[in-house]
C-alpha positions in Angstrom: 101.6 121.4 84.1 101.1 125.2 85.2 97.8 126.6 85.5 98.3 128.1 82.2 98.5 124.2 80.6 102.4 124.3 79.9 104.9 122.1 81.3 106.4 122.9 84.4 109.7 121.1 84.2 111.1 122.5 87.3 108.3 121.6 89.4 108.1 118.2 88.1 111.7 117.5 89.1 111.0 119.1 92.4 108.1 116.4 93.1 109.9 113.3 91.3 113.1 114.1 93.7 111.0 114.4 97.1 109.3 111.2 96.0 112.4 109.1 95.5 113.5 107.1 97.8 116.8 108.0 99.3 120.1 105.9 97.9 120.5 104.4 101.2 117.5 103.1 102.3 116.9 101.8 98.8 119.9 99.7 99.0 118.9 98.9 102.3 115.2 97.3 100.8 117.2 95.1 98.1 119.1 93.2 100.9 115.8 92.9 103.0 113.4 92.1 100.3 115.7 89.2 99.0 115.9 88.1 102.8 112.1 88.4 103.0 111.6 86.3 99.8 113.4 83.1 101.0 111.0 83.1 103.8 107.3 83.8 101.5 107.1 87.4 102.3 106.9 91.0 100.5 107.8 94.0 101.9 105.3 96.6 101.0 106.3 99.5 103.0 109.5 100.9 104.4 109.8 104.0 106.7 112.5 106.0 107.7 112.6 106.7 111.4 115.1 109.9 111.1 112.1 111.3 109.0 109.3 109.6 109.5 108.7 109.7 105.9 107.2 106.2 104.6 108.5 105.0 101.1 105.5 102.4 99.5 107.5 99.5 97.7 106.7 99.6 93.8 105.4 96.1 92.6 108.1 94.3 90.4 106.5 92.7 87.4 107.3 89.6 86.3 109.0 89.3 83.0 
């Protein structure tokens, strides 16, 4: 929302596109996460080292 209460659509795409995670380092997280599972583990943060820009790993729920 603006500071005048309305929605900001345009700013809120802005923010949910910087705060996805690119196409392929999410790709990249499926394969390691599966890998990580046989083993016990979670993997609850990824980073890029081009960027430096650190993606946290959303919790799956169980279903």
């Amino acid at each position: 929302m603006n500071h005048e209460g309305y929605q900001d659509s345009t700013a809120e795409k802005a923010v949910r596109r910087y705060n996805q995670m690119p196409y392929h380092m999410h790709r990249a997280l499926t394969d390691l996460q599966d890998i990580a599972s046989l083993f016990g583990f979670d993997i609850i943060t990824i980073k890029d080292r081009r960027t430096g820009r650190k993606y946290r790993v959303e919790e799956k729920t169980n279903q």
